[in-house]
C-alpha positions as a Markdown table, in Angstrom:
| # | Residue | x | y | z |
|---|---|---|---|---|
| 1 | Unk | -3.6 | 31.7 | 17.1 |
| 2 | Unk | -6.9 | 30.6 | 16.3 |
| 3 | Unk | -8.0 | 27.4 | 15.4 |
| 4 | Unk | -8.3 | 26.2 | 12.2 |
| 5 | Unk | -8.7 | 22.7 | 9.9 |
| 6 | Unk | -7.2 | 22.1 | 6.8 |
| 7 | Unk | -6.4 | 18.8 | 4.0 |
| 8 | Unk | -5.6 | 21.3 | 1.2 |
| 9 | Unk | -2.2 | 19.4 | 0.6 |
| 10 | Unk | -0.7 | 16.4 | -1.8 |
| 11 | Unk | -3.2 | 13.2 | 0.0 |
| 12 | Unk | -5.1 | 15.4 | 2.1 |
| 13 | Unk | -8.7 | 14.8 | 2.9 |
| 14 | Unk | -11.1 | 15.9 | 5.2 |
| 15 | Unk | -14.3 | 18.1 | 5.5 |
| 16 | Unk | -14.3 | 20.4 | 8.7 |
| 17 | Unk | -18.3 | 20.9 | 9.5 |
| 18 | Unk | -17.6 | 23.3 | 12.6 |
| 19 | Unk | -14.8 | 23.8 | 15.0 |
| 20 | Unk | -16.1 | 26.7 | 18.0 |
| 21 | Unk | -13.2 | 25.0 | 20.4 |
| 22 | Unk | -10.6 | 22.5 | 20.2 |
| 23 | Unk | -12.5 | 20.0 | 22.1 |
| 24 | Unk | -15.8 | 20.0 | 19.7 |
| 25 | Unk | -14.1 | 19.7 | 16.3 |
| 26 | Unk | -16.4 | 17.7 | 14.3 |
| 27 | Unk | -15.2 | 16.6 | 10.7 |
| 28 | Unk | -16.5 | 14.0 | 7.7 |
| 29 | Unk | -14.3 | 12.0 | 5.2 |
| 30 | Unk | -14.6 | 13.0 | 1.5 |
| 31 | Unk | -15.2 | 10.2 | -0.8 |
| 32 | Unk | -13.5 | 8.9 | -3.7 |
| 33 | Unk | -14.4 | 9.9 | -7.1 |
| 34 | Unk | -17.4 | 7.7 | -8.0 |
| 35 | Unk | -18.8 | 7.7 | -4.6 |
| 36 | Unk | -18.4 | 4.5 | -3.8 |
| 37 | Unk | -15.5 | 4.3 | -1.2 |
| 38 | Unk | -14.1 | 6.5 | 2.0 |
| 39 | Unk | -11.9 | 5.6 | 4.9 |
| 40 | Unk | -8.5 | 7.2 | 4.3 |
| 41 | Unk | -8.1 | 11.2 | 5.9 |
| 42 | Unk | -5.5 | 13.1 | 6.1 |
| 43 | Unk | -5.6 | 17.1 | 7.7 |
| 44 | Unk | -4.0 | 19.4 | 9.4 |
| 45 | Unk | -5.3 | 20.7 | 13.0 |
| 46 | Unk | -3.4 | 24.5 | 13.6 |
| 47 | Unk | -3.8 | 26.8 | 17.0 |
| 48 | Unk | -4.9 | 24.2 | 19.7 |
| 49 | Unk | -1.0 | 23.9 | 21.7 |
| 50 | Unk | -1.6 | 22.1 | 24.4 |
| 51 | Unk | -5.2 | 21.5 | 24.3 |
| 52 | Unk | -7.1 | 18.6 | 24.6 |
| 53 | Unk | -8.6 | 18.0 | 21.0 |
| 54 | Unk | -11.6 | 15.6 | 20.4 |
| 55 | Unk | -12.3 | 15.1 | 17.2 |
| 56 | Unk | -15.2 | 13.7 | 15.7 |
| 57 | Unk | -15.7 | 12.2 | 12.3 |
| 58 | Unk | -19.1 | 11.4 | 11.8 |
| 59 | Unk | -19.5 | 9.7 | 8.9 |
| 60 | Unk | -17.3 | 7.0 | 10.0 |
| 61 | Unk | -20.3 | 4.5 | 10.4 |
| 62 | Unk | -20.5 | 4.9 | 6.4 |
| 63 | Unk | -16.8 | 4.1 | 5.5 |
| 64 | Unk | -16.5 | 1.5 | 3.3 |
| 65 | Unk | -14.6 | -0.8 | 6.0 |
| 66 | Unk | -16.4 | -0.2 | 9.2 |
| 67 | Unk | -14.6 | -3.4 | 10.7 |
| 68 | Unk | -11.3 | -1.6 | 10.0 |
| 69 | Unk | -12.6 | 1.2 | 13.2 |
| 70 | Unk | -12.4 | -1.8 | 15.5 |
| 71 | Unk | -9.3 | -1.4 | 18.3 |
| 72 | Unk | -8.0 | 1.2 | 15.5 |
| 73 | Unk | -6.2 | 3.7 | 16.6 |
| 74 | Unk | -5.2 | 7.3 | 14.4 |
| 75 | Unk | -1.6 | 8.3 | 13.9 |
| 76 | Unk | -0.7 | 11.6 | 14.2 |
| 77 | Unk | 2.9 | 13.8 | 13.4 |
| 78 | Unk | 3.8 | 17.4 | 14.5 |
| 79 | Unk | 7.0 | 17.2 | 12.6 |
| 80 | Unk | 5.6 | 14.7 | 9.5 |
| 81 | Unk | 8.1 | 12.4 | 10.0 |
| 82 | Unk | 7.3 | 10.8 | 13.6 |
| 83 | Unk | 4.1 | 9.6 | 13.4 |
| 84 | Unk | 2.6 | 8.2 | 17.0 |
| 85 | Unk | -1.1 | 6.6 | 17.6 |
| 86 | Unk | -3.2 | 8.3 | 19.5 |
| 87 | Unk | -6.8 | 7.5 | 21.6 |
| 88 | Unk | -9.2 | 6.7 | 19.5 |
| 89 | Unk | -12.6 | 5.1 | 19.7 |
| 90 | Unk | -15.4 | 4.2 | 17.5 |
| 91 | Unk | -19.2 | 3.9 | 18.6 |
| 92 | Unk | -20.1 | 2.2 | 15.6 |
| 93 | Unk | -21.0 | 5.6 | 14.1 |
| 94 | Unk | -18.6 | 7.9 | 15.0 |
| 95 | Unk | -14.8 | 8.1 | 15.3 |
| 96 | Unk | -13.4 | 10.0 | 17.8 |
| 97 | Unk | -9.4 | 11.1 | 18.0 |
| 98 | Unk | -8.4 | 12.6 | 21.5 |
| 99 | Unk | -4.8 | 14.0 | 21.0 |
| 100 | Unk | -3.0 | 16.9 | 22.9 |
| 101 | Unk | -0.7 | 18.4 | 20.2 |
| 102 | Unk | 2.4 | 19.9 | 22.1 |
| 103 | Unk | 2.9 | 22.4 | 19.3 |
| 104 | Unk | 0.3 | 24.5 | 17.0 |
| 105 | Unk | 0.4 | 22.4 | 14.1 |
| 106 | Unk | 0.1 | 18.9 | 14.1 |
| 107 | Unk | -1.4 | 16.5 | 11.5 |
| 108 | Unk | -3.6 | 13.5 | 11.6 |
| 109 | Unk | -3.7 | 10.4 | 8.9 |
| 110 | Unk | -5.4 | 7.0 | 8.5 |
| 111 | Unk | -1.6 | 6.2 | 8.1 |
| 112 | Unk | 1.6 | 7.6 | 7.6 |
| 113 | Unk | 1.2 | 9.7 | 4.5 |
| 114 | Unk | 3.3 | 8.6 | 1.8 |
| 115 | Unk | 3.2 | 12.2 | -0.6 |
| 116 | Unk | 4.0 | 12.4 | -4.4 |
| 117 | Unk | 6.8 | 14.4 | -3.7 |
| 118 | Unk | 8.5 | 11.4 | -1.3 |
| 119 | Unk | 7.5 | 9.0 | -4.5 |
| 120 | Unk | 9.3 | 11.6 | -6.8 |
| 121 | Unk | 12.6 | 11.3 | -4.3 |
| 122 | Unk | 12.1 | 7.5 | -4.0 |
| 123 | Unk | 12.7 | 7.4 | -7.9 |
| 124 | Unk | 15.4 | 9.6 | -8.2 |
| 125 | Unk | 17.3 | 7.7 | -5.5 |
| 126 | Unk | 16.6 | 4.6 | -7.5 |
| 127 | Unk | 17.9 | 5.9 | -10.7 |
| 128 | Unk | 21.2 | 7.1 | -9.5 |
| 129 | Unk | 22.3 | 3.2 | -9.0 |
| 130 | Unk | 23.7 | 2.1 | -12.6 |
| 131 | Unk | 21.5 | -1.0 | -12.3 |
| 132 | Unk | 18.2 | 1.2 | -12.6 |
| 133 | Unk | 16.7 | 2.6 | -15.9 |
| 134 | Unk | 13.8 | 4.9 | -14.4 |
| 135 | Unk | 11.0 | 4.7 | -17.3 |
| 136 | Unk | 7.6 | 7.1 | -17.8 |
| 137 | Unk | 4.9 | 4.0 | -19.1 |
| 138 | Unk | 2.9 | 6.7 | -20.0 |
| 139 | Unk | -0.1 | 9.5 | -18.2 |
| 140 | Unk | -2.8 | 8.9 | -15.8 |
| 141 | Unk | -5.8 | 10.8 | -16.2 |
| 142 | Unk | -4.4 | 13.8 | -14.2 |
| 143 | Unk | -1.5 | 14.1 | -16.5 |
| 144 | Unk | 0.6 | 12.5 | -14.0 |
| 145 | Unk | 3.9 | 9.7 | -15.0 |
| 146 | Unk | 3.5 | 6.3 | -14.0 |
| 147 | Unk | 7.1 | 5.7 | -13.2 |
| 148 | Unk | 9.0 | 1.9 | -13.8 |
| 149 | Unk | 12.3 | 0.9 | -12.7 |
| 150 | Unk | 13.9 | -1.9 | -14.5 |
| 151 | Unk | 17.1 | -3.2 | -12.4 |
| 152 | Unk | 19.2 | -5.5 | -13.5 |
| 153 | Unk | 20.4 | -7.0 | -16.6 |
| 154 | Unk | 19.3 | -9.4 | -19.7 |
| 155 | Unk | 18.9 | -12.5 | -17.1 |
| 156 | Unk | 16.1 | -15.8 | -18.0 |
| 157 | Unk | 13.7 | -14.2 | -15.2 |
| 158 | Unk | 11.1 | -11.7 | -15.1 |
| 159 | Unk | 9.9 | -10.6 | -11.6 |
| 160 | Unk | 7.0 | -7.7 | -11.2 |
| 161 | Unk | 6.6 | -5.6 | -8.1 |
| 162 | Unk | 4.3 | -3.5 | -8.3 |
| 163 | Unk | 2.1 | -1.4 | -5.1 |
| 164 | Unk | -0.5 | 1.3 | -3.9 |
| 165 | Unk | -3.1 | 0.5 | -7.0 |
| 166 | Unk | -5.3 | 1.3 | -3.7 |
| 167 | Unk | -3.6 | 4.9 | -3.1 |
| 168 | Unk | -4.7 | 4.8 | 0.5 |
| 169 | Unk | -2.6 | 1.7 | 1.3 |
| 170 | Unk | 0.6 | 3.8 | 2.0 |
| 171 | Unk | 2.6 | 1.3 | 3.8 |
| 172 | Unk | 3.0 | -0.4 | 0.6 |
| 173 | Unk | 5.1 | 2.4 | -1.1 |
| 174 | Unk | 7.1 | 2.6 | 2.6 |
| 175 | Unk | 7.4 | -1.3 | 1.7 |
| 176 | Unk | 8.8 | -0.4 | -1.7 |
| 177 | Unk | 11.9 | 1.8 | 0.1 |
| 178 | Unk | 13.1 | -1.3 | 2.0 |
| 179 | Unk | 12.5 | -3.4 | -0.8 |
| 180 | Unk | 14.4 | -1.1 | -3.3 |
| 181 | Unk | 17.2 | -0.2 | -0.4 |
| 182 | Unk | 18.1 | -3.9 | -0.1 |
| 183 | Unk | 18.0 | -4.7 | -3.6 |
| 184 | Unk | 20.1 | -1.9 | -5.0 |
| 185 | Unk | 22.5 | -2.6 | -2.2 |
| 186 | Unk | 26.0 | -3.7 | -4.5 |
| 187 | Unk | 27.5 | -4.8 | -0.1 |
| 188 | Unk | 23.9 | -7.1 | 0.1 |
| 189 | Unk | 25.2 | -10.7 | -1.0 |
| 190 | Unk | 21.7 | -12.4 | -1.5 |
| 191 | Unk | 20.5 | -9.0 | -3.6 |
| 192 | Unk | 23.3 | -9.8 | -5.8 |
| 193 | Unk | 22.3 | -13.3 | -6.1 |
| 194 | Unk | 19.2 | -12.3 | -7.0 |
| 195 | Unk | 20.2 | -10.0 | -9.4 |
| 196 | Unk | 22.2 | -12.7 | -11.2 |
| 197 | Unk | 19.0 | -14.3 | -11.4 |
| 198 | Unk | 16.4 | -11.9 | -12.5 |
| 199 | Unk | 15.4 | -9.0 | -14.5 |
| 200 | Unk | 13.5 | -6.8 | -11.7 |
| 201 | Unk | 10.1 | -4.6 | -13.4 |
| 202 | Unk | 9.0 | -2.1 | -9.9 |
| 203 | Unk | 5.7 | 0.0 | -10.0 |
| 204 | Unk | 5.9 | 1.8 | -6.5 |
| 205 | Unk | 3.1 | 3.6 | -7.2 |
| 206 | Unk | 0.2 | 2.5 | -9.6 |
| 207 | Unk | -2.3 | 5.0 | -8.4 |
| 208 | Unk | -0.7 | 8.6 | -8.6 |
| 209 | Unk | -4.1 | 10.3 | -8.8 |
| 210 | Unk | -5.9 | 8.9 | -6.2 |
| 211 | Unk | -2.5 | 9.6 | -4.2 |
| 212 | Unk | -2.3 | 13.2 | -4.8 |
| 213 | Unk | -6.5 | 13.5 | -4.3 |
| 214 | Unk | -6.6 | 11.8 | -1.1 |
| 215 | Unk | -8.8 | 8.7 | -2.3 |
| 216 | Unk | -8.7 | 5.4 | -0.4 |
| 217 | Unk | -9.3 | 3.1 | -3.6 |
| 218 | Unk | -10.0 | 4.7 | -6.4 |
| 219 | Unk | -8.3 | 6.8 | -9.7 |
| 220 | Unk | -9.0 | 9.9 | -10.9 |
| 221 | Unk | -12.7 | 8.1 | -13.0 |
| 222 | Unk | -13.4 | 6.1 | -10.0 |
| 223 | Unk | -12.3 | 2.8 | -10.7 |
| 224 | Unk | -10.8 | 0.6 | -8.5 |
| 225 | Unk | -7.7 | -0.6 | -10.1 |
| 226 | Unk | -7.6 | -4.1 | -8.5 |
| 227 | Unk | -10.8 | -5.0 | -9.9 |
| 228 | Unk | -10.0 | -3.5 | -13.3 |
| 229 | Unk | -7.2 | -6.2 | -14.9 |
| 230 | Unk | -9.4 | -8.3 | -16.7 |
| 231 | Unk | -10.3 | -5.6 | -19.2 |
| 232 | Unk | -8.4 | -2.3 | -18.6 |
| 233 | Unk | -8.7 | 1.0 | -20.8 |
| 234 | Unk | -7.3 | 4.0 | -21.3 |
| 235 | Unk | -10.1 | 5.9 | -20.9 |
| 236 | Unk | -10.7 | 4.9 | -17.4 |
| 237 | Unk | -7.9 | 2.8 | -16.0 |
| 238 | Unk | -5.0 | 3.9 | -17.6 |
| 239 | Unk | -2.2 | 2.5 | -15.2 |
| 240 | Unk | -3.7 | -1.1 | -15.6 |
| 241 | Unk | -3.7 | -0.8 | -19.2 |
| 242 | Unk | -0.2 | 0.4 | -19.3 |
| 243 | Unk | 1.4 | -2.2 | -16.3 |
| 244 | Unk | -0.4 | -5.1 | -18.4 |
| 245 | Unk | 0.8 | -4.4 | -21.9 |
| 246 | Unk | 4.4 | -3.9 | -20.2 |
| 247 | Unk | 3.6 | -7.3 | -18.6 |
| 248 | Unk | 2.8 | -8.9 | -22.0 |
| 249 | Unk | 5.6 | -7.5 | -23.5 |
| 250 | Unk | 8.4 | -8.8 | -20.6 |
| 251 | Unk | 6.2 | -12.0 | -19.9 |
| 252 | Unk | 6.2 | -12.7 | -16.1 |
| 253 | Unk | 7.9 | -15.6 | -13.4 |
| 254 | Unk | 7.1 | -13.8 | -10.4 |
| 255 | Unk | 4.5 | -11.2 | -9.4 |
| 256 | Unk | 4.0 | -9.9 | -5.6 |
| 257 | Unk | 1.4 | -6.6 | -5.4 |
| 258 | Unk | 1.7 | -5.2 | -2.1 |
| 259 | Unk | -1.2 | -3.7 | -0.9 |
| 260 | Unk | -3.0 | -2.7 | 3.4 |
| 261 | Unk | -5.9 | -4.2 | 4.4 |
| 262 | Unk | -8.0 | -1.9 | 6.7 |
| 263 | Unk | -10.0 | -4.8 | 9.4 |
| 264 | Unk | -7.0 | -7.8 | 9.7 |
| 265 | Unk | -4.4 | -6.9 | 12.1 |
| 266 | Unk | -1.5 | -9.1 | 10.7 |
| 267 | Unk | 0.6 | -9.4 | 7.5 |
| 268 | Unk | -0.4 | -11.9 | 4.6 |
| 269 | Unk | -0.8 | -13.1 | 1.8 |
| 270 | Unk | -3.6 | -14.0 | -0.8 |
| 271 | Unk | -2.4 | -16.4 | -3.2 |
| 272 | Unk | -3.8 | -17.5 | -6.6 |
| 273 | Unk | -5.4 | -20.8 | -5.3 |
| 274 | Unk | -8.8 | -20.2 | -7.1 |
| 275 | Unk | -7.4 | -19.8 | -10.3 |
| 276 | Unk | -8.3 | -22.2 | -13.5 |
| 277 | Unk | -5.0 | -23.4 | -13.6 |
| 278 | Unk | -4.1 | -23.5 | -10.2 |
| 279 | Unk | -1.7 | -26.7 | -9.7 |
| 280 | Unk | 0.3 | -28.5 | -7.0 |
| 281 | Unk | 3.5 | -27.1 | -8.3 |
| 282 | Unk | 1.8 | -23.7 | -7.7 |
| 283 | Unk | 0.7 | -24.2 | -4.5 |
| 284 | Unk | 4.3 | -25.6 | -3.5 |
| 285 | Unk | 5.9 | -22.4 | -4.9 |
| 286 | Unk | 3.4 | -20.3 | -2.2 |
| 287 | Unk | 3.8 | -22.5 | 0.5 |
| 288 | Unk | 7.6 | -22.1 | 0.5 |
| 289 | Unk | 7.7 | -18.3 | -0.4 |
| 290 | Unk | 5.4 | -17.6 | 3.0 |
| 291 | Unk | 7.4 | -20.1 | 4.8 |
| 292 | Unk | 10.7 | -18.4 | 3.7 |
| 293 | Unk | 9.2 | -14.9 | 4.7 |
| 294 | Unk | 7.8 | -16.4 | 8.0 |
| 295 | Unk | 11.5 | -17.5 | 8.6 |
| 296 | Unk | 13.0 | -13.7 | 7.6 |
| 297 | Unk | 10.6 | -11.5 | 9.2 |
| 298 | Unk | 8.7 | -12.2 | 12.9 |
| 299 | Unk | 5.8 | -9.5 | 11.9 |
| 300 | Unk | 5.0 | -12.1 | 9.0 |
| 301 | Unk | 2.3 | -14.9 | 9.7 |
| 302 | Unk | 0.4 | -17.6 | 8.1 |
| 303 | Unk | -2.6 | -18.1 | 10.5 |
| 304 | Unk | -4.5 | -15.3 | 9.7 |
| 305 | Unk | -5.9 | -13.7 | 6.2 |
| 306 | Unk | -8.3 | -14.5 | 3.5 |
| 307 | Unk | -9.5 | -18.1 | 3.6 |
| 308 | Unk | -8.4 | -19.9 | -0.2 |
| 309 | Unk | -10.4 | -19.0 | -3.2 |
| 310 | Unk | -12.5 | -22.2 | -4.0 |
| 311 | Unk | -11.0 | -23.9 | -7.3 |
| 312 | Unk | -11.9 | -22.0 | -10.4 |
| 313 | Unk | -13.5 | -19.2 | -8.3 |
| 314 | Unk | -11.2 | -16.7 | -8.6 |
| 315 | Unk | -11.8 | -12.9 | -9.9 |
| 316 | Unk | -9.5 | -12.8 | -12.7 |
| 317 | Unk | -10.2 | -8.8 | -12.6 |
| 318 | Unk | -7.4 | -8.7 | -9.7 |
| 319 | Unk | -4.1 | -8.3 | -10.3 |
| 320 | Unk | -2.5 | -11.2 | -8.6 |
| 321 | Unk | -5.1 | -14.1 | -10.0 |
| 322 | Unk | -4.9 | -12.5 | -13.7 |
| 323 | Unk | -1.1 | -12.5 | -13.7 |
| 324 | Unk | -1.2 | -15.8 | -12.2 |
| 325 | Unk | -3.6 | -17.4 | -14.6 |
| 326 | Unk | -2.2 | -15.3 | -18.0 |
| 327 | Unk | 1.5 | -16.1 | -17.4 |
| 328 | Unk | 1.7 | -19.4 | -15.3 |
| 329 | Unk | 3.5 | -18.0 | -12.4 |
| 330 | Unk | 3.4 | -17.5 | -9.1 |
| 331 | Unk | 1.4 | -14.0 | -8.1 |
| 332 | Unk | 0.3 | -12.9 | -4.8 |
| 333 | Unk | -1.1 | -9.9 | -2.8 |
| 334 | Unk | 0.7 | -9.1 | 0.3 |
| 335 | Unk | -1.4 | -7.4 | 2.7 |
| 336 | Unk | -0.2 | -5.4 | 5.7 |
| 337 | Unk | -2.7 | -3.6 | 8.7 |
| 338 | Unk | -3.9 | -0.1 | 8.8 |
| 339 | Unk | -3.9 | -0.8 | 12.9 |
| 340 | Unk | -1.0 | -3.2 | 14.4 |
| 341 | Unk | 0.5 | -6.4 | 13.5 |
| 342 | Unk | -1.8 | -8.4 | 16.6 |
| 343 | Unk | 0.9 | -11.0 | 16.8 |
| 344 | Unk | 3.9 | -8.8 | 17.6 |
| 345 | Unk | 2.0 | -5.3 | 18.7 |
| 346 | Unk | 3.9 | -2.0 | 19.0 |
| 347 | Unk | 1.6 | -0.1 | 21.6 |
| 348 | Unk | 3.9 | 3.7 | 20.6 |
| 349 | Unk | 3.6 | 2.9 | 16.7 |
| 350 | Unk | 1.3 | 0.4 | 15.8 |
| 351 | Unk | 2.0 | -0.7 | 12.2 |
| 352 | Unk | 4.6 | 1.3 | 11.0 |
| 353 | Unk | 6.6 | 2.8 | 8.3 |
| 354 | Unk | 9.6 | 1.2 | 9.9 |
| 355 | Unk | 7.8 | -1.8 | 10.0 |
| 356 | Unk | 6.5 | -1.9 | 6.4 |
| 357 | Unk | 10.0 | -1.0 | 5.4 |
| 358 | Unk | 11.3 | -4.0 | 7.2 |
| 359 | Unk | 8.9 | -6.6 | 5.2 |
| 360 | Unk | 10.1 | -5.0 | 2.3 |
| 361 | Unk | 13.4 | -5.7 | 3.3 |
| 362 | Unk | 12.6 | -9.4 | 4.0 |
| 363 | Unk | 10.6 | -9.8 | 1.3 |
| 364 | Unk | 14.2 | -10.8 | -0.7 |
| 365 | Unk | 14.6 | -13.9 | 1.3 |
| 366 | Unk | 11.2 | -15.0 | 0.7 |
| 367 | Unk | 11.8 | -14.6 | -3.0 |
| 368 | Unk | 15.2 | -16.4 | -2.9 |
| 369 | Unk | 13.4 | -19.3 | -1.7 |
| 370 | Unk | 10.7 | -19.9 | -5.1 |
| 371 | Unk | 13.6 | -17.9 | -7.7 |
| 372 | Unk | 14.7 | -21.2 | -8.9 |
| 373 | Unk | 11.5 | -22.4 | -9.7 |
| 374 | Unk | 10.0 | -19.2 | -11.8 |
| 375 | Unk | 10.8 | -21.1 | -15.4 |
């Protein structure tokens, strides 16, 4: 079988520049529409059973998170469901993957893929529990729904979840499975509390065009959707301008947008603390949410992530600080690694879909902690 490279598939990317043997394969990331960002791949390596692969990506020195190389390591699948981490080293130019695939087709990713078509089952699961109306918002730019699920009934509180506005950042749609699993669960006593509580409004995927192209941050016109809230359009950022009229419409307690972040190697959150209005009652709210989710979930941790916003310095064009400062509530951005979680590492794994699915999971006794206090 001879040896061939190929990302024409729902995420894929990659650019094969030559590949005479299975040990000289040398490749370069595609970037996003508008040029500005690159880091996620996703391709296929067929006819090299067990041979000793080295492959080089050589624009890696460009990417547009060269701290996120640093003790990374790739994950690759043969089946597309088991995805392992393999050698990898960066020379502060290059990335290089050594893998020896046991079979003739195996695929390598940034991170475990998360395709359409798994987003497309995700909903359909969703809808089938009588709590669930499944909702179209409207098109992206590729003609593609942007799918809601309301769960739950006419209750005083309005919580928004909503994830991958960076389409690279897959472990935030795994995320969404546990999050959903647990909550639609009728045997799960706390999702019923809850439930009794809140009116639930679930995005798991605000970026289906970047998804399905293989972009790391970007929609179909280029535009980074977490920098686009402040003043969102149709013309070029469609699922912001969608998500917040929905918002205005519902009013919001409680928003959490779950998103990866390519260089930390821990799970966090960015709170709102730069925001105008930003108060002690605020800051209360997120110190006992990240306690709560410290307490559910070991993999979660409060030492590490983005140092605090100074006061009235915050970017209202992201999601969490707009939503924080237009509705009075408590928004935050989780952030999970591309690598491993450095504080409880998984040397087989890495930061996993398991592991993402898990904090999802957890997620609900975080929330039970601050669901009081959302009105």
């Amino acid at each position: 079988m001879s040896l061939t490279i190929d990302s024409d598939f729902d995420g894929g990317n990659i650019r094969c520049l030559a590949a005479p043997a299975p040990d000289a394969i040398r490749l370069e990331i595609v970037p996003d529409a508008g040029g500005e960002f690159y880091q996620w791949f996703y391709f296929r390596v067929a006819g090299a059973a067990g041979e000793d692969c080295v492959l080089r990506i050589e624009n890696a020195g460009g990417a547009a998170y060269t701290d996120g190389w640093k003790d990374y390591r790739a994950c690759a699948s043969e089946d597309g469901e088991d995805w392992l981490r393999v050698a990898t080293e960066y020379d502060g130019t290059v990335l290089t993957i050594r893998h020896r695939p046991a079979g003739d087709a195996v695929r390598f990713a940034y991170f475990a893929p998360y395709p359409m078509a798994q987003h497309d089952r995700l909903i359909a699961r969703a809808a089938r529990s009588p709590l669930v109306t499944a909702r179209r918002l409207g098109e992206t730019l590729d003609g593609a729904p942007l799918d809601l699920l309301e769960i739950g009934g006419a209750q005083a509180r309005t919580c928004w979840i909503i994830g991958r506005q960076h389409p690279g950042e897959t472990m935030a749609e795994w995320w969404m499975e546990g999050f959903l699993e647990r909550l639609l669960d009728p045997s799960d006593a706390l999702a019923q509390v809850l439930l009794g509580k809140a009116r639930f409004f679930v995005v798991p995927n605000m970026n289906p065009d970047g998804s399905r192209r293989g972009h790391l941050r970007t929609n179909a016109a280029g535009v980074n959707l977490n920098r686009a809230w402040a003043a969102p359009s149709m013309a070029k950022s469609p699922e912001v301008f969608l998500v917040g009229a929905e918002m205005a419409r519902t009013g919001v307690d409680f928003c959490l947008d779950v998103h990866g972040d390519e260089a930390l190697p821990y799970n966090f959150i960015a709170g709102p603390e730069g925001i105008p209005s930003y108060s002690k009652a605020l800051a209360r709210k997120l110190a006992r949410f990240q306690a709560a989710l410290v307490a559910a979930n070991p993999d979660f941790q409060t030492e590490y992530g983005y140092p605090p916003t100074p006061p009235g310095k915050a970017d209202l064009r992201i999601c969490a600080n707009y939503v924080a400062e237009t509705f009075g509530c408590l928004a935050m951005t989780l952030e999970m690694p591309f690598k491993d979680a450095a504080n409880a590492p998984d040397p087989r794994y890495g930061w996993s879909p398991a592991r993402s699915h898990r904090l999802g999971r957890s997620c609900l006794e975080a929330l039970a902690a601050v669901i009081d206090e959302q009105r």
